[in-house]
C-alpha beads as a LAMMPS data file, in Angstrom:
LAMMPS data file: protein, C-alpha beads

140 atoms
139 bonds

1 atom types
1 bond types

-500.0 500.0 xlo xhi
-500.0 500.0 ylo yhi
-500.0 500.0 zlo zhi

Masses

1 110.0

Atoms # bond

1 1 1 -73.500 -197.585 86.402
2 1 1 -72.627 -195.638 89.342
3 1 1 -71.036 -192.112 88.255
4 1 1 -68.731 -191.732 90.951
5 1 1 -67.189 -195.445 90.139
6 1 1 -67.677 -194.286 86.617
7 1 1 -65.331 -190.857 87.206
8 1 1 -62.601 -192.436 89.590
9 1 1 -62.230 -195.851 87.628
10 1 1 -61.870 -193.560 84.360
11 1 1 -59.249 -191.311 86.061
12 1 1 -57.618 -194.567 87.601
13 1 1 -57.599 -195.849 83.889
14 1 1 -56.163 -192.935 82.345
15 1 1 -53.290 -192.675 84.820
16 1 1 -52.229 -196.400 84.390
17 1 1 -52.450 -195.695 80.320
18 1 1 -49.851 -192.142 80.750
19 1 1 -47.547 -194.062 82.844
20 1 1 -47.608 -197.409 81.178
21 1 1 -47.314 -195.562 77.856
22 1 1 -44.262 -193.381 78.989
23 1 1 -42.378 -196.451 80.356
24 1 1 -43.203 -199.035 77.757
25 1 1 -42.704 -196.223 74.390
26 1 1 -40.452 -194.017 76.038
27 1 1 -38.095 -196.280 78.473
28 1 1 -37.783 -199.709 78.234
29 1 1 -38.921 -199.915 74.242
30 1 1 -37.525 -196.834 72.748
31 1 1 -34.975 -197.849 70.860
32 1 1 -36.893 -201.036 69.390
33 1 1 -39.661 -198.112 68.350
34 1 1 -36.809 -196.558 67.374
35 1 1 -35.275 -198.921 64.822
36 1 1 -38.835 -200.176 63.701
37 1 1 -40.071 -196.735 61.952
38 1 1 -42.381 -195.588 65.102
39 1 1 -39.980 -192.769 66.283
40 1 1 -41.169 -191.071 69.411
41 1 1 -39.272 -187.169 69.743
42 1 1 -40.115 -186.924 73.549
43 1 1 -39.006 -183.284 73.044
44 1 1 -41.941 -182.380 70.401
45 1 1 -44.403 -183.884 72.898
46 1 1 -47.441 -181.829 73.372
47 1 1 -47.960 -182.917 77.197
48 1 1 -51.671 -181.108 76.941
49 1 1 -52.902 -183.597 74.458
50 1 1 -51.313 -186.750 75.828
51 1 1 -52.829 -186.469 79.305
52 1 1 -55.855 -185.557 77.597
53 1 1 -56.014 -188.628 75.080
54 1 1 -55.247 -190.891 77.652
55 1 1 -57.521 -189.689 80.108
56 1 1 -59.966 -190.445 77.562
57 1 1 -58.950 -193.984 76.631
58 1 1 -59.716 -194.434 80.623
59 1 1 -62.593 -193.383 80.172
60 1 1 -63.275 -195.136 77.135
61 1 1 -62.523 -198.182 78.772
62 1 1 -64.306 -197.484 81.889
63 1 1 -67.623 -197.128 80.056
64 1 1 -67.556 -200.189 78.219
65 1 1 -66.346 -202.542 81.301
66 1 1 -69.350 -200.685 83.044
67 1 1 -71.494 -201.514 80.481
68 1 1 -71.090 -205.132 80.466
69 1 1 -71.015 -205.366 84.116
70 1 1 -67.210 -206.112 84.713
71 1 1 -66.555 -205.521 88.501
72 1 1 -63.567 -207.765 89.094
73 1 1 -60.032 -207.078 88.236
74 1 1 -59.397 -210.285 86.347
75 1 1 -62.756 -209.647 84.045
76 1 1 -60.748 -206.093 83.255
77 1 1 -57.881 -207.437 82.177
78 1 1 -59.317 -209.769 79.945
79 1 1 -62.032 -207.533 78.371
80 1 1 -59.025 -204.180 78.672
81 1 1 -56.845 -206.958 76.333
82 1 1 -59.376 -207.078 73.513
83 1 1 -60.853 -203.798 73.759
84 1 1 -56.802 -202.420 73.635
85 1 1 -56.522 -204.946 70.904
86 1 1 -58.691 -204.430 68.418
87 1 1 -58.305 -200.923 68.485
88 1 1 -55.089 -200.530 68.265
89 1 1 -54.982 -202.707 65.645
90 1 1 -57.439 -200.862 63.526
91 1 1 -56.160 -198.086 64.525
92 1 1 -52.302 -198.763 64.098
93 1 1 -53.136 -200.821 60.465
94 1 1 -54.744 -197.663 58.843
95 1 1 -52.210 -195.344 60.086
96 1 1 -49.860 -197.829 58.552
97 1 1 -51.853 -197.811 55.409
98 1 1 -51.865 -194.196 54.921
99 1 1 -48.228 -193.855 55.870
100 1 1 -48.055 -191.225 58.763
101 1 1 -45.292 -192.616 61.557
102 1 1 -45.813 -195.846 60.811
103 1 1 -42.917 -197.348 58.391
104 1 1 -42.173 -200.875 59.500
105 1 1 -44.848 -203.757 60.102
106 1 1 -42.565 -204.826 62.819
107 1 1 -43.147 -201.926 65.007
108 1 1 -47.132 -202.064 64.081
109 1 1 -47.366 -205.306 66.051
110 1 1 -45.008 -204.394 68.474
111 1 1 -47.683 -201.278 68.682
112 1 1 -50.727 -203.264 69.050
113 1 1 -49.389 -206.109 71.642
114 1 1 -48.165 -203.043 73.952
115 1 1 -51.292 -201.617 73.440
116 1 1 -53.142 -204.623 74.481
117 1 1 -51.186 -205.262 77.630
118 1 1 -51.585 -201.834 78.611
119 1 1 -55.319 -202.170 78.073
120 1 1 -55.263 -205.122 79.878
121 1 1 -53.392 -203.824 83.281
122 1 1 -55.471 -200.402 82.867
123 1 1 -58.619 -202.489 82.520
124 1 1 -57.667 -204.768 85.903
125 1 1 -57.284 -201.186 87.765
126 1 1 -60.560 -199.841 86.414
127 1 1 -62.415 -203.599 87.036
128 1 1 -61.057 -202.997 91.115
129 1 1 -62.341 -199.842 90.788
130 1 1 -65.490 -200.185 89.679
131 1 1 -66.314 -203.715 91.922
132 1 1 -65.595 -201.510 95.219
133 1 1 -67.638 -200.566 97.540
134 1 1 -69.603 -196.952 97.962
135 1 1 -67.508 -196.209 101.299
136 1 1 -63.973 -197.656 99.690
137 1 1 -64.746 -195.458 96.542
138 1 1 -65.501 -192.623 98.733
139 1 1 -62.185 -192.853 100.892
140 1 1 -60.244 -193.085 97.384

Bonds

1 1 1 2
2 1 2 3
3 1 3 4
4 1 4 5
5 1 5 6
6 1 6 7
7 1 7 8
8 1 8 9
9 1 9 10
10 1 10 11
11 1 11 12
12 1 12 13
13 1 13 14
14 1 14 15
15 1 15 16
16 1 16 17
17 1 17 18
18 1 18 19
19 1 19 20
20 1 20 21
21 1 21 22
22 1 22 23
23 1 23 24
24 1 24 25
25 1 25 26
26 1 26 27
27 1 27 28
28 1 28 29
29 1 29 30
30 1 30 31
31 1 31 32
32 1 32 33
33 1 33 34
34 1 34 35
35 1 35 36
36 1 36 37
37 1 37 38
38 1 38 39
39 1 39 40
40 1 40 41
41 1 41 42
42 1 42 43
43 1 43 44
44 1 44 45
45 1 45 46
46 1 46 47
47 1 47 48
48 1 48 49
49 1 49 50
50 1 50 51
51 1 51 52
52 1 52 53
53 1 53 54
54 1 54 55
55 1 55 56
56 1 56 57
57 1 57 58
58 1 58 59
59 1 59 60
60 1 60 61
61 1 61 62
62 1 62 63
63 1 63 64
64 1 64 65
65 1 65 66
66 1 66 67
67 1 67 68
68 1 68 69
69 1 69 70
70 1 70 71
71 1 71 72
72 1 72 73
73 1 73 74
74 1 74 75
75 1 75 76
76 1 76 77
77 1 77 78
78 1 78 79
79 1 79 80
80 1 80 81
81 1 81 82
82 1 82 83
83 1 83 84
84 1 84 85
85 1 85 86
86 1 86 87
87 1 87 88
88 1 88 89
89 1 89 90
90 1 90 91
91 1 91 92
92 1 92 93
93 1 93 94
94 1 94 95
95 1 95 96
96 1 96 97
97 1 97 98
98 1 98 99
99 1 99 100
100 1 100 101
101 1 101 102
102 1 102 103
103 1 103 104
104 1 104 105
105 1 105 106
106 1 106 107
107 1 107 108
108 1 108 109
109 1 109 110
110 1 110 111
111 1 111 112
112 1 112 113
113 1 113 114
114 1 114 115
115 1 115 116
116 1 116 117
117 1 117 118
118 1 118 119
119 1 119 120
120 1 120 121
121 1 121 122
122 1 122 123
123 1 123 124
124 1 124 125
125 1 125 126
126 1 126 127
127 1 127 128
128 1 128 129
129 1 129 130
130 1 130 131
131 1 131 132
132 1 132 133
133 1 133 134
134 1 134 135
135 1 135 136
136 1 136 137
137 1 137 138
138 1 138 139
139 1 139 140
């Protein structure tokens, strides 16, 4: 895998997670969140560790689609879905299991299918990325 694909793809990624995460949680599903026992206090948000966590699920998602050869944005999407998928569901599940944040089933799977679409639209970015040329990655 080419590193420089590899570092701008990831970077690409972990934008599209921040800002798909701010307006899916904080905007336009809040107050379903909200209601559903997955409260979100956007004034106790440590800014540091979001931009960090979802600079690494960009990256995260950028080595596995380079792994398996993905170059195309419609092979991200589809491989950003289940990789978004089935970790947020395991993920989401044992925090629900343990009881920290998580209170109602309803917002679990409301959890995991946002998590999966973000996945999936941070995983078409990243697949565009990654199936450009040297000289169009360059001029990025």
């Amino acid at each position: 895998m080419n590193s420089q694909k590899f570092l701008v793809g990831g970077i690409v990624g972990g934008i599209l997670f921040f800002v798909l995460g701010y307006v899916f949680h904080g905007m336009l599903l809040k107050s379903f969140f909200d209601t559903n026992g997955m409260v979100v206090n956007m004034d106790a948000i440590k800014w540091w560790a979001m931009i960090v966590g979802n600079l690494a699920s960009g990256f995260l998602l950028a080595y596995i689609l380079g792994k398996a050869n993905i170059s195309t944005a419609g092979g991200g999407a589809g491989t950003g879905f289940i990789v978004g998928l089935l970790m947020s569901l395991s993920f989401d599940l044992i925090m629900y299991g343990i009881g920290h944040g998580m209170a109602e089933l309803k917002g679990v799977a409301a959890s995991v299918a946002v998590t999966a679409v973000t996945s999936a639209i941070a995983g078409a970015g990243i697949g565009m990325v990654l199936g450009m040329s040297k000289k169009t990655v360059a001029a990025a």
